[in-house]
Every structure is written in structure tokens, then in C-alpha cells.
N, CA, C and O atoms as a GROMACS GRO file, in nm:
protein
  236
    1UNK      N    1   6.610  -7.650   6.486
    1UNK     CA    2   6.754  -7.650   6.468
    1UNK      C    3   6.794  -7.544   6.366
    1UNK      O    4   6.808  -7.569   6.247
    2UNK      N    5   6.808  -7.439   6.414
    2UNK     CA    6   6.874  -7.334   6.336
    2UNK      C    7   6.981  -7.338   6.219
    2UNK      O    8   6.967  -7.293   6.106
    3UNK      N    9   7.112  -7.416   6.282
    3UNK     CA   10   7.230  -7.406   6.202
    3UNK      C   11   7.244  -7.589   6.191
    3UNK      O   12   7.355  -7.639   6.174
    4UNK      N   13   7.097  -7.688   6.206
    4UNK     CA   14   7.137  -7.812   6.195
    4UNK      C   15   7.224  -7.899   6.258
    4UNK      O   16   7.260  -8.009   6.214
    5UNK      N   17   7.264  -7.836   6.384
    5UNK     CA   18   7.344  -7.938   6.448
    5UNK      C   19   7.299  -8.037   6.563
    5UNK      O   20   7.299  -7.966   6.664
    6UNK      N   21   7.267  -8.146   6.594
    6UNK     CA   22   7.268  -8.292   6.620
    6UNK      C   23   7.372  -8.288   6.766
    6UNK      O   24   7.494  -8.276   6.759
    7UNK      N   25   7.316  -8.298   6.860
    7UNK     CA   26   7.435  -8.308   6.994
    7UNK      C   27   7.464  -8.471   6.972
    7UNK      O   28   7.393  -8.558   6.921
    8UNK      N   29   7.584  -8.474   7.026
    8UNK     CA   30   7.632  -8.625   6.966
    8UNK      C   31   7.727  -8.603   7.136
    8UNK      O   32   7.722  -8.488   7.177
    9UNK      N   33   7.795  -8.690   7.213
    9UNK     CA   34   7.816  -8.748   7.317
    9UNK      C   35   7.948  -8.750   7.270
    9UNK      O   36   7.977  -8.790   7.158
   10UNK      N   37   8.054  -8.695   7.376
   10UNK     CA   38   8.186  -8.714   7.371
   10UNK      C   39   8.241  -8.762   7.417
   10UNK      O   40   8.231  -8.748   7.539
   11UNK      N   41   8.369  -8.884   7.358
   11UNK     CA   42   8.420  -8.972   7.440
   11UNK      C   43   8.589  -8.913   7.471
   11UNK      O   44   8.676  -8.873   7.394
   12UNK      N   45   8.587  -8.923   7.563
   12UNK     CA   46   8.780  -8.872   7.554
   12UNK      C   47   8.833  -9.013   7.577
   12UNK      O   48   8.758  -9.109   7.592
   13UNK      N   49   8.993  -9.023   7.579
   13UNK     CA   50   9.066  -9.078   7.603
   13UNK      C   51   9.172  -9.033   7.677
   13UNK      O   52   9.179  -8.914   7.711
   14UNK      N   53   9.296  -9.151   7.721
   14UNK     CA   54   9.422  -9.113   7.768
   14UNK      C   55   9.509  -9.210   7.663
   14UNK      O   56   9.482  -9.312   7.600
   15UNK      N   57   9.629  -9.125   7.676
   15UNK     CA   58   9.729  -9.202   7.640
   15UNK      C   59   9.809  -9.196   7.743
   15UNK      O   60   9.851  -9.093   7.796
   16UNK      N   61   9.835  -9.324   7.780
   16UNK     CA   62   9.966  -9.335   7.867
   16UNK      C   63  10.108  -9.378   7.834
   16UNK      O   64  10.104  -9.500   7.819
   17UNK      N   65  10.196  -9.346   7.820
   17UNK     CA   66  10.310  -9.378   7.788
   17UNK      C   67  10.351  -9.514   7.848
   17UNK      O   68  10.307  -9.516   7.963
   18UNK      N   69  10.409  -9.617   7.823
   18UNK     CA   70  10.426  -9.688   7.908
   18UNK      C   71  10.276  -9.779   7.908
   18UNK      O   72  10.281  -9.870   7.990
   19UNK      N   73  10.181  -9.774   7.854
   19UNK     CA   74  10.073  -9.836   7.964
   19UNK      C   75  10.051  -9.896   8.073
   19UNK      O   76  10.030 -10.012   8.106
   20UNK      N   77  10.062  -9.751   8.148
   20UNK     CA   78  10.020  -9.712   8.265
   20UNK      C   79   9.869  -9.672   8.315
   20UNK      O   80   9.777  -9.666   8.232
   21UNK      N   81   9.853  -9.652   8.415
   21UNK     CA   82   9.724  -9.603   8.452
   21UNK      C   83   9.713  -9.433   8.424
   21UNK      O   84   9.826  -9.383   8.425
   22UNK      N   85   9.597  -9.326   8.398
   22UNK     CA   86   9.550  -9.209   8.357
   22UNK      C   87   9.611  -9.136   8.547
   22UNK      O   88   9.598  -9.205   8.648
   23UNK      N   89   9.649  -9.045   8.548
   23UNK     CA   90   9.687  -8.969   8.650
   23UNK      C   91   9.506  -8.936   8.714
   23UNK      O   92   9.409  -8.911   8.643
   24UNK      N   93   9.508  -8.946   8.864
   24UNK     CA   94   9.408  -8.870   8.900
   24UNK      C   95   9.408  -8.756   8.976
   24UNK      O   96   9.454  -8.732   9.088
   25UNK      N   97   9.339  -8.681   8.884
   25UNK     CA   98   9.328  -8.576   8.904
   25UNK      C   99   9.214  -8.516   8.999
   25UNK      O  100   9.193  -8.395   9.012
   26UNK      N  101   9.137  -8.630   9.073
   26UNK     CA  102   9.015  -8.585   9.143
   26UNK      C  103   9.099  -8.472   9.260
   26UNK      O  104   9.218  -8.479   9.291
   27UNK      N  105   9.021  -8.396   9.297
   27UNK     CA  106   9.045  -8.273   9.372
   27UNK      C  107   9.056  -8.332   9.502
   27UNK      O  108   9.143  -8.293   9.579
   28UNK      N  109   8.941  -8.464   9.546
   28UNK     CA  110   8.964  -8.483   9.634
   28UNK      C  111   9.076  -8.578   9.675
   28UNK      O  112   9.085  -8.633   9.785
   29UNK      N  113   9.139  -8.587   9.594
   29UNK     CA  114   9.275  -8.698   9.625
   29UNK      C  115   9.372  -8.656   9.681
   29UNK      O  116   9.429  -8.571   9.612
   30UNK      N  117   9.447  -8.687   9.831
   30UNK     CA  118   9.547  -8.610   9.880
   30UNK      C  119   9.681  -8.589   9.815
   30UNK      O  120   9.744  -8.483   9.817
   31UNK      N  121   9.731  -8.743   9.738
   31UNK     CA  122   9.852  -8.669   9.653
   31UNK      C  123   9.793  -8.529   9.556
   31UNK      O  124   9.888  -8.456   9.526
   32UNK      N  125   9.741  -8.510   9.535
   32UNK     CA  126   9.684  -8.371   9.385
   32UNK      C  127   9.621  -8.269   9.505
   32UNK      O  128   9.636  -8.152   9.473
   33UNK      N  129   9.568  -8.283   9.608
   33UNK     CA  130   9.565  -8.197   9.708
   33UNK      C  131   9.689  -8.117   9.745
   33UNK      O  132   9.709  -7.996   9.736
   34UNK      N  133   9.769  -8.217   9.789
   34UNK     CA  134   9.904  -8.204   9.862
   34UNK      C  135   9.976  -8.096   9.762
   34UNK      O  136  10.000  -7.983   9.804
   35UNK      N  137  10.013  -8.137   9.613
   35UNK     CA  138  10.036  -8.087   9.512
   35UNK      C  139   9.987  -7.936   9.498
   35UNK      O  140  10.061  -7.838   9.502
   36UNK      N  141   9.855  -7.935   9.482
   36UNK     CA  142   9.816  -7.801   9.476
   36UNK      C  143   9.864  -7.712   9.571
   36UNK      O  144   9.940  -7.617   9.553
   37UNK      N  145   9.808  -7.754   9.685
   37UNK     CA  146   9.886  -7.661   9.830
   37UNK      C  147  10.016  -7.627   9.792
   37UNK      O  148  10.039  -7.506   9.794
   38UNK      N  149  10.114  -7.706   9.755
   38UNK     CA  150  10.272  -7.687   9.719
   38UNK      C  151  10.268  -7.552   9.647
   38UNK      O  152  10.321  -7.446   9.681
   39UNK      N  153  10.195  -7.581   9.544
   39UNK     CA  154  10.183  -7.489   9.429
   39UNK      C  155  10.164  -7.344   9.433
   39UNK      O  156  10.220  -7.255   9.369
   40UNK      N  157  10.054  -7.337   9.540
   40UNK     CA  158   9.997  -7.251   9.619
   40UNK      C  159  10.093  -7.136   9.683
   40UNK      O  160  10.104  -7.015   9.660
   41UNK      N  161  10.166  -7.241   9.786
   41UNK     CA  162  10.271  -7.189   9.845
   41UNK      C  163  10.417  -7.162   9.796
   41UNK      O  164  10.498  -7.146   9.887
   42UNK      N  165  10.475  -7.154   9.642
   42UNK     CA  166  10.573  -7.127   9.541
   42UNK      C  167  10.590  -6.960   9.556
   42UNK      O  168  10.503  -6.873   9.551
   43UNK      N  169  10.714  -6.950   9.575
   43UNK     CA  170  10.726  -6.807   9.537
   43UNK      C  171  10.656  -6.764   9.375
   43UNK      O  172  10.659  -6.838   9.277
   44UNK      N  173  10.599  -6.635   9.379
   44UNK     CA  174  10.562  -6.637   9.258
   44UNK      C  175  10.673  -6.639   9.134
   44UNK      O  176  10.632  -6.667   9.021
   45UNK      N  177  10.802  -6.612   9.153
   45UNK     CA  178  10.905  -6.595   8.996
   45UNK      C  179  10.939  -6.736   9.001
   45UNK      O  180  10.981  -6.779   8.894
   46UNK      N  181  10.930  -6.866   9.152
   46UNK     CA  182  10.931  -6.966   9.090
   46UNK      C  183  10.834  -7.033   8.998
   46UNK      O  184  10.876  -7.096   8.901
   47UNK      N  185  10.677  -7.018   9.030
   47UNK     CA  186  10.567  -7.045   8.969
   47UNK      C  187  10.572  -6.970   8.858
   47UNK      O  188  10.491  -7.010   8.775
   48UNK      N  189  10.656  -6.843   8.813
   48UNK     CA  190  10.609  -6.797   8.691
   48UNK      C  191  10.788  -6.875   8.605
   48UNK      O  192  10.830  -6.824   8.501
   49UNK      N  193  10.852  -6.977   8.662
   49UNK     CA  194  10.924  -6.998   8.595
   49UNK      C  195  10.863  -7.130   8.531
   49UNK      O  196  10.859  -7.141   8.408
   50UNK      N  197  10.826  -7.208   8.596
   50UNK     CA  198  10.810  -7.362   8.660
   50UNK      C  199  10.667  -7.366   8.566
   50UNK      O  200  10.644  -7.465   8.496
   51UNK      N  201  10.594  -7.276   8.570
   51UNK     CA  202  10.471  -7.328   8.524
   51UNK      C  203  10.440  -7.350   8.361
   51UNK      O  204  10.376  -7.443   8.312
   52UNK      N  205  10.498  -7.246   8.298
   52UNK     CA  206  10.534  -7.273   8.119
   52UNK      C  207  10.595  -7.414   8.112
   52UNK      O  208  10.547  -7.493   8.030
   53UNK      N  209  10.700  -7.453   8.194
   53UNK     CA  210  10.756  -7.592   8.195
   53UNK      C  211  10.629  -7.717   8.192
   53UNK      O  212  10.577  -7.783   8.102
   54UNK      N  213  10.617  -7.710   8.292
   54UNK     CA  214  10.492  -7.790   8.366
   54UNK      C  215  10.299  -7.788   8.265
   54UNK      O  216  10.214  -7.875   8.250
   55UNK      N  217  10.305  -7.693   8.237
   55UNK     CA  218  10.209  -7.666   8.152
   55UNK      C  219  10.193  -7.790   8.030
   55UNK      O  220  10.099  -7.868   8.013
   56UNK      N  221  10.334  -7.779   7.945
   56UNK     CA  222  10.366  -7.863   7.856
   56UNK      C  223  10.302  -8.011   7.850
   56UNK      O  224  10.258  -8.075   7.754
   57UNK      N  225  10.310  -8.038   7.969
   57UNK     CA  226  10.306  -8.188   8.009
   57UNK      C  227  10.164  -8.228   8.029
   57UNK      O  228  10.123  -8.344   8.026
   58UNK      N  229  10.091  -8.119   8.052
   58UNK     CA  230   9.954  -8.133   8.097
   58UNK      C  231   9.845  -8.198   7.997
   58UNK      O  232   9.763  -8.287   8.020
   59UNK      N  233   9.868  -8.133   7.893
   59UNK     CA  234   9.772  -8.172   7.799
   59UNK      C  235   9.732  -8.101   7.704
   59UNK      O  236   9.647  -8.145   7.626
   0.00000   0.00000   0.00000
């Protein structure tokens, strides 16, 4: 151990507002599928408006 560091296991969390359930985000899920495709298909000056917005919220 060079600089002494110890791998230690990371736990994340969610906060949900509301306690609610964590959004899923699996790729294979058709609502977040569906979503992406949308996204996909955005003119780009809407996606370059929409996405600083949207960003925010993410995390």
C-alpha cells in the first residue's frame, strides 16, 4: 500500500421526496427507454434548451 489506503465498500442512497419509491432507471425499462428515444429525437436548440433545466433534477 503505497499511499495507505484500505478499499472500504460504498453504500449510496435515495432521497425521495414524498416517500416515494427511487425512479428506475434500468435501461431496460420501457418507460426510460421510451424517454430516451424522445430525447433522441428533440430538435437539437430544444435539447440544448431543456437539458440545463432537466439536468438540475438529476442528481
Amino acid at each position: 500500500m503505497l499511499w495507505g489506503f484500505e478499499p472500504q465498500p460504498l453504500t449510496y442512497g435515495f432521497f425521495v421526496p414524498g416517500g416515494g419509491r427511487p425512479p428506475e432507471v434500468n435501461p431496460l425499462n420501457p418507460k426510460y427507454r421510451l424517454f430516451v428515444e424522445g430525447w433522441k429525437r428533440l430538435p437539437r436548440a430544444v435539447a440544448d434548451r431543456l437539458g440545463p433545466l432537466l439536468s438540475r433534477h438529476l442528481g
